[in-house]
N, CA, C and O atoms as a printed pandas DataFrame, in Angstrom:
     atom_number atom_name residue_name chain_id  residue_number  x_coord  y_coord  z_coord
0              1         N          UNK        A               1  283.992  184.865   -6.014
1              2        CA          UNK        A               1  285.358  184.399   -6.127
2              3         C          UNK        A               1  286.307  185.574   -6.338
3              4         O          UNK        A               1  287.215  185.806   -5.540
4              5         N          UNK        A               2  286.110  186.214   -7.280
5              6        CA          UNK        A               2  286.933  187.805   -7.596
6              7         C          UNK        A               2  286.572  188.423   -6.144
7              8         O          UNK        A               2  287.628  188.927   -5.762
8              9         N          UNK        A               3  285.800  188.580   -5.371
9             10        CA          UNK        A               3  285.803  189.302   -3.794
10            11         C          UNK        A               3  287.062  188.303   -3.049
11            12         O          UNK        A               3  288.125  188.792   -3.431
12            13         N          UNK        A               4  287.229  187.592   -2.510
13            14        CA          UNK        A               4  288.268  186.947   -2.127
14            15         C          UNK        A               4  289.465  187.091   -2.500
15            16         O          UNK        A               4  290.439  187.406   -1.815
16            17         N          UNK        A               5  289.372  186.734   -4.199
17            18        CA          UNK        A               5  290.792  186.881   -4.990
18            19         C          UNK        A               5  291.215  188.499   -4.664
19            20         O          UNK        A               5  292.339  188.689   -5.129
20            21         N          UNK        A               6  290.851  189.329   -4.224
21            22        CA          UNK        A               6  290.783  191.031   -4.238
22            23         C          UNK        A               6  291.251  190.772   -2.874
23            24         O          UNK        A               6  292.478  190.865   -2.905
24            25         N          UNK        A               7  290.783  190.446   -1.500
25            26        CA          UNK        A               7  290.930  190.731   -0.688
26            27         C          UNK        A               7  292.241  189.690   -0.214
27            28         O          UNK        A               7  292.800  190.038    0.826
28            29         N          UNK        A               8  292.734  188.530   -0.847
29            30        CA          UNK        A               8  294.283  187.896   -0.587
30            31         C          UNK        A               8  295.027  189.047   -0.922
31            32         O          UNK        A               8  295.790  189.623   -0.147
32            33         N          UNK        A               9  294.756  189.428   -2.284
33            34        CA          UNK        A               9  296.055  190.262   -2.961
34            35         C          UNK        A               9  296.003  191.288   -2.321
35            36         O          UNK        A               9  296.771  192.052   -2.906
36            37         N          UNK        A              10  295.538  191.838   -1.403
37            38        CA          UNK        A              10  295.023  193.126   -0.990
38            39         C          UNK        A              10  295.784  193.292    0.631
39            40         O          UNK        A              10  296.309  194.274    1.155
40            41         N          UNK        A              11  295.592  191.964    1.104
41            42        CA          UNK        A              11  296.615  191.423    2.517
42            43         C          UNK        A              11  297.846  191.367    1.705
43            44         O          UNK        A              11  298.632  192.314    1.702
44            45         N          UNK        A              12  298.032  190.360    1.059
45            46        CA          UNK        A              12  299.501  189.960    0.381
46            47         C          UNK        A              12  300.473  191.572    0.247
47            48         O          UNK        A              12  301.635  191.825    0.566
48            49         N          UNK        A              13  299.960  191.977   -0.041
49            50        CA          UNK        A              13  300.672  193.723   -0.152
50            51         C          UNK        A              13  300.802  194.287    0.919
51            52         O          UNK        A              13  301.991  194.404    1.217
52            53         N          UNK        A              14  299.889  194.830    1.883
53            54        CA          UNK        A              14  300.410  195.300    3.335
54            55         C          UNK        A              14  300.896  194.075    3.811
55            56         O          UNK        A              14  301.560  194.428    4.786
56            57         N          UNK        A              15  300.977  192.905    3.736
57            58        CA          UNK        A              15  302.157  192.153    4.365
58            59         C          UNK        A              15  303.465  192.533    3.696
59            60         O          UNK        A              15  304.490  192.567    4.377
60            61         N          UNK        A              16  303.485  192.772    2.623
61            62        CA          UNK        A              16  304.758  193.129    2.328
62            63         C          UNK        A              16  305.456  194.324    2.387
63            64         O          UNK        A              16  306.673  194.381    2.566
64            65         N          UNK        A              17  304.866  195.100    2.271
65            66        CA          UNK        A              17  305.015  196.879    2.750
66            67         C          UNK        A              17  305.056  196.946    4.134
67            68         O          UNK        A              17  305.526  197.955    4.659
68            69         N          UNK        A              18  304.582  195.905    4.897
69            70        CA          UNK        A              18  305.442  196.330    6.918
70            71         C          UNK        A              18  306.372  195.019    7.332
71            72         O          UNK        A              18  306.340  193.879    7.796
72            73         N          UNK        A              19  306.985  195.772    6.953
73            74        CA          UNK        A              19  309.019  194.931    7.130
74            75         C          UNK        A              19  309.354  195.634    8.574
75            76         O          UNK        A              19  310.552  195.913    8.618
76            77         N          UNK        A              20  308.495  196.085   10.033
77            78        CA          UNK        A              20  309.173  196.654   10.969
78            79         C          UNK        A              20  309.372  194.907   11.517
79            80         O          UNK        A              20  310.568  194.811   11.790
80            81         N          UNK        A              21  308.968  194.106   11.667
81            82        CA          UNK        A              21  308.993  192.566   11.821
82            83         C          UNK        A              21  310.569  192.477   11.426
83            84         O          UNK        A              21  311.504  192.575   12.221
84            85         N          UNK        A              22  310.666  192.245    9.867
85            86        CA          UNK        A              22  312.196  191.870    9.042
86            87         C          UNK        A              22  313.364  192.736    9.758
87            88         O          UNK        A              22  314.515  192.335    9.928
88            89         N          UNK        A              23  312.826  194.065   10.168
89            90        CA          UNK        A              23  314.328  194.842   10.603
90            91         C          UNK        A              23  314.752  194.515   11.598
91            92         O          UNK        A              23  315.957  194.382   11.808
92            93         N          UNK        A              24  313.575  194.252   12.682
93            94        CA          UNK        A              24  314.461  193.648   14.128
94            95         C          UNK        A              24  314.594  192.494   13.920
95            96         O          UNK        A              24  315.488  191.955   14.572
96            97         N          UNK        A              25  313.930  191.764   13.115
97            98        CA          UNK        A              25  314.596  190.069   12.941
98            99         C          UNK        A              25  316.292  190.222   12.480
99           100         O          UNK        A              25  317.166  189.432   12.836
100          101         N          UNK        A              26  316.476  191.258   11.734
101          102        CA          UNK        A              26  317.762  191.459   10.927
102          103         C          UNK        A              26  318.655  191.809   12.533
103          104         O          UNK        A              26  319.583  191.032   12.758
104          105         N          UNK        A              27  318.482  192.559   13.256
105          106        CA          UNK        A              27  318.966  193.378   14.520
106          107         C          UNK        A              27  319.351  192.541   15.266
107          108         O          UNK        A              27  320.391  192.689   15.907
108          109         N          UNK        A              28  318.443  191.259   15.365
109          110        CA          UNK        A              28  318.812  189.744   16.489
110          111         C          UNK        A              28  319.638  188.849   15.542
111          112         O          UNK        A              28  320.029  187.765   15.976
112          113         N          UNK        A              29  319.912  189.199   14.359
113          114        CA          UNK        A              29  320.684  187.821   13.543
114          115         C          UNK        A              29  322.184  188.841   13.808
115          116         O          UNK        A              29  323.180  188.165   13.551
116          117         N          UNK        A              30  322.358  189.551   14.028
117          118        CA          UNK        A              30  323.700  190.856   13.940
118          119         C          UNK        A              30  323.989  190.551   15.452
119          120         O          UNK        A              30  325.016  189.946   15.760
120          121         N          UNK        A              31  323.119  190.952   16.360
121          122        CA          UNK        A              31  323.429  190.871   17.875
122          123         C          UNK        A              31  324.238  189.409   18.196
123          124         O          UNK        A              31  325.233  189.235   18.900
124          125         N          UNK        A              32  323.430  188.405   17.405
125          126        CA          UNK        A              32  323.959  187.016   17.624
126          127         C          UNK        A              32  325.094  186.646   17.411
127          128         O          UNK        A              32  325.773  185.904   18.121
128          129         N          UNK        A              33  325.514  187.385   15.926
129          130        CA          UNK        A              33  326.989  187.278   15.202
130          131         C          UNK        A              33  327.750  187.849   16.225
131          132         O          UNK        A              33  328.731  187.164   16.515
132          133         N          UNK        A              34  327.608  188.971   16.921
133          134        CA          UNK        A              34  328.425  189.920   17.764
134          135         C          UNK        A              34  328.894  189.250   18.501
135          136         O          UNK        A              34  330.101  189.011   18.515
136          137         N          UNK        A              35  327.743  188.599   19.601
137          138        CA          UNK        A              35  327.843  187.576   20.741
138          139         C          UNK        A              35  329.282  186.640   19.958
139          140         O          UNK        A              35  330.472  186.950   19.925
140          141         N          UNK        A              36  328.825  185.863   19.599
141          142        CA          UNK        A              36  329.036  184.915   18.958
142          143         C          UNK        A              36  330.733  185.064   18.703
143          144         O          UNK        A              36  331.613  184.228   18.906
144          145         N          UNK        A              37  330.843  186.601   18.126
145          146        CA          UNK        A              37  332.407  186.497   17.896
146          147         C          UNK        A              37  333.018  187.127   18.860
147          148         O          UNK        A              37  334.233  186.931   18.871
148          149         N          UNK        A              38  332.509  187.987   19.881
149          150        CA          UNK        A              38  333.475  188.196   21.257
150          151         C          UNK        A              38  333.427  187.419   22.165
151          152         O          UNK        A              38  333.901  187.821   23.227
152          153         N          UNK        A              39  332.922  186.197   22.128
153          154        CA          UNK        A              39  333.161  184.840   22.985
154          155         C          UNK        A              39  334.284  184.285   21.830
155          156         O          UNK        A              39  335.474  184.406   22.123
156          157         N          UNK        A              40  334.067  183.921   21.048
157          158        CA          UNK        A              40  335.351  183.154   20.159
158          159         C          UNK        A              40  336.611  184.210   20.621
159          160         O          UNK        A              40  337.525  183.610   21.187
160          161         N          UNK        A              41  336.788  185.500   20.493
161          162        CA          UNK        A              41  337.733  185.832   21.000
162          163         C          UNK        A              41  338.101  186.118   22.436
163          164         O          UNK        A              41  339.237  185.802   22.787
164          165         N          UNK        A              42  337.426  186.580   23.161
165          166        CA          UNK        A              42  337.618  186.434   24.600
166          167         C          UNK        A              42  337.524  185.184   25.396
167          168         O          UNK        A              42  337.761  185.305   26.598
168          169         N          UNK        A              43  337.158  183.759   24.851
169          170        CA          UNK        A              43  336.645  182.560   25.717
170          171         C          UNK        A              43  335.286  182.527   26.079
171          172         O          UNK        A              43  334.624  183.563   26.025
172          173         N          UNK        A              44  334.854  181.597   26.395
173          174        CA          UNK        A              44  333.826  181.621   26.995
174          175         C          UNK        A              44  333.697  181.502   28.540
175          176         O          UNK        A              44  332.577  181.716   29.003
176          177         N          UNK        A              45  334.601  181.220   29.305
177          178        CA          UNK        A              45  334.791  181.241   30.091
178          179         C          UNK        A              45  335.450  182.321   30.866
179          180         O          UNK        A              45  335.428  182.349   32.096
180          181         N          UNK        A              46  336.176  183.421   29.952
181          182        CA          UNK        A              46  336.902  184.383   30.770
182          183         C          UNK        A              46  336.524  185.358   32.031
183          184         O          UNK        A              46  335.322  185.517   32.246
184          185         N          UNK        A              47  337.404  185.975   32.821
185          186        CA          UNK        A              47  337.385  186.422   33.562
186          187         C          UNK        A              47  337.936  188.059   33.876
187          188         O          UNK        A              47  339.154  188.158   33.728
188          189         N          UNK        A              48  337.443  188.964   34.161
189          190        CA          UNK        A              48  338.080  189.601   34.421
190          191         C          UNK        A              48  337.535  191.158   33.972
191          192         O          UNK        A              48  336.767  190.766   33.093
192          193         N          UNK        A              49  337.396  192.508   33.949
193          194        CA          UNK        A              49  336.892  193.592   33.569
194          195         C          UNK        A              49  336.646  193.945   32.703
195          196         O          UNK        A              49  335.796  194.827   32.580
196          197         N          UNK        A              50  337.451  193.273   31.453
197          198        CA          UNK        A              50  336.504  193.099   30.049
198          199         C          UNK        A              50  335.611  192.367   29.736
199          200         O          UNK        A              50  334.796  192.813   28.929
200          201         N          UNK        A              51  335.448  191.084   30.215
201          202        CA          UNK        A              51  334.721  189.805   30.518
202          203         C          UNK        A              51  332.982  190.592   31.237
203          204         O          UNK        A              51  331.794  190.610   30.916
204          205         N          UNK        A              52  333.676  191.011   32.097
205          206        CA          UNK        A              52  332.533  191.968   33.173
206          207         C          UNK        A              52  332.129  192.588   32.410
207          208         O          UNK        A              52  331.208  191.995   31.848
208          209         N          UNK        A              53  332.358  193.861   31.887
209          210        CA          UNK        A              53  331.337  194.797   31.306
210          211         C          UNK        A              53  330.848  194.344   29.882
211          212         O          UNK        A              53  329.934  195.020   29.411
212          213         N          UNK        A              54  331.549  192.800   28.769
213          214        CA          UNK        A              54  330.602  192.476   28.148
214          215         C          UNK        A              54  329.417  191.448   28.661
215          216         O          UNK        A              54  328.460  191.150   27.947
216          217         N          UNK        A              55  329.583  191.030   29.778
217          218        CA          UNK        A              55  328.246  190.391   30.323
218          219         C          UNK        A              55  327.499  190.907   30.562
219          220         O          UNK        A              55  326.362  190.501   30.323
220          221         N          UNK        A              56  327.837  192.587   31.424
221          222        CA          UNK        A              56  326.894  193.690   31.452
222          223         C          UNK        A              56  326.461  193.661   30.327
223          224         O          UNK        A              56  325.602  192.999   29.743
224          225         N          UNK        A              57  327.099  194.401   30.084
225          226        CA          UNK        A              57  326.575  194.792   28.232
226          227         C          UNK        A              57  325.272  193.745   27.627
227          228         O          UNK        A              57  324.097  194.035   27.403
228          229         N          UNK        A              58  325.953  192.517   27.480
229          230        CA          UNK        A              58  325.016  191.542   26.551
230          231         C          UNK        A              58  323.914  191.597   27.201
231          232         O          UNK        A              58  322.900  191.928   26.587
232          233         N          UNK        A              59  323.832  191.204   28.961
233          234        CA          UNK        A              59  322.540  191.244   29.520
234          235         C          UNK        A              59  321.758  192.273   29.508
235          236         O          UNK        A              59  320.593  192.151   29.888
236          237         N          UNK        A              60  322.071  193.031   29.231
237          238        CA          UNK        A              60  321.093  194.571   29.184
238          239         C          UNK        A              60  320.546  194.606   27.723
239          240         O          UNK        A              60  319.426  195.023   27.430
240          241         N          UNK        A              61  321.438  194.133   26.867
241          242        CA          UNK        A              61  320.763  194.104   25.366
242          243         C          UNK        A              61  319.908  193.014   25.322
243          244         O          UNK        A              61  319.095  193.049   24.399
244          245         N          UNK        A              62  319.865  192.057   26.061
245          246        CA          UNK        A              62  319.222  190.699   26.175
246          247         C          UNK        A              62  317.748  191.021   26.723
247          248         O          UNK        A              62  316.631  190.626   26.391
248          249         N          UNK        A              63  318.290  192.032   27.843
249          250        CA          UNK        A              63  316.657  192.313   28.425
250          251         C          UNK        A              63  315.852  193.206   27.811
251          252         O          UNK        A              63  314.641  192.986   27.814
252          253         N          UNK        A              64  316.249  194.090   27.328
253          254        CA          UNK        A              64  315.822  194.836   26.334
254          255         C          UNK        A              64  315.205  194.288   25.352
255          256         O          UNK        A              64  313.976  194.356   25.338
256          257         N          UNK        A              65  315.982  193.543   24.185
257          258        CA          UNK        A              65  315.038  192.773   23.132
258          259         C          UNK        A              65  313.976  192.011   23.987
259          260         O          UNK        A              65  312.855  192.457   23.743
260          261         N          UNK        A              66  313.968  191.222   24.711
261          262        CA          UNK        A              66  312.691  190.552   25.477
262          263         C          UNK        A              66  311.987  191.252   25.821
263          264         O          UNK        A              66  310.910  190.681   25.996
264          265         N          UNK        A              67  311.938  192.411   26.081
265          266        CA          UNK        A              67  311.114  193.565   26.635
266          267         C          UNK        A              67  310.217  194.131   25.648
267          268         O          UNK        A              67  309.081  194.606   25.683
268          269         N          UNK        A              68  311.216  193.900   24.629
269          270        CA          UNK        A              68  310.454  194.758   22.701
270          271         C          UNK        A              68  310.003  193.331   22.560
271          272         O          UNK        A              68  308.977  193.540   21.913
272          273         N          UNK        A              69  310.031  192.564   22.650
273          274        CA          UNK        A              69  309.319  191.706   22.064
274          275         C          UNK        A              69  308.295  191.122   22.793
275          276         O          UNK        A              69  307.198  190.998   22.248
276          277         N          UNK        A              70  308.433  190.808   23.730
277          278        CA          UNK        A              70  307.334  189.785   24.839
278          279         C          UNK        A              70  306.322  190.936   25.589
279          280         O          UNK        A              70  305.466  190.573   26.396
């Protein structure tokens, strides 16, 4: 029973000491807010060369995280 109880607490700790998981989870909750508030200010629908290079933009950051992740 103490071999087991040793080897939870023993995971339980390197689970908690590798947070590279938590930082890009933190990186996609920020990206989202971003999204999120240059559509509230530009529309969602807009048009036009600012419109353009943040669709560029987002889609390239879009493919990227899928790329780090999948």
């Amino acid at each position: 029973m103490l071999k087991y109880y040793i080897k939870t607490t023993e995971a339980l700790k390197r689970l908690r000491d590798n947070e590279d998981g938590v930082v890009s989870f933190e990186y996609v909750i920020v990206a989202a807010c971003v999204v999120a508030a240059v559509g509230a200010a530009f529309g969602l629908g807009g048009t036009g060369p600012i419109s353009d290079a943040l669709s560029s933009a987002i889609s390239s950051i879009s493919s990227k995280v899928t790329a780090a992740v999948g």
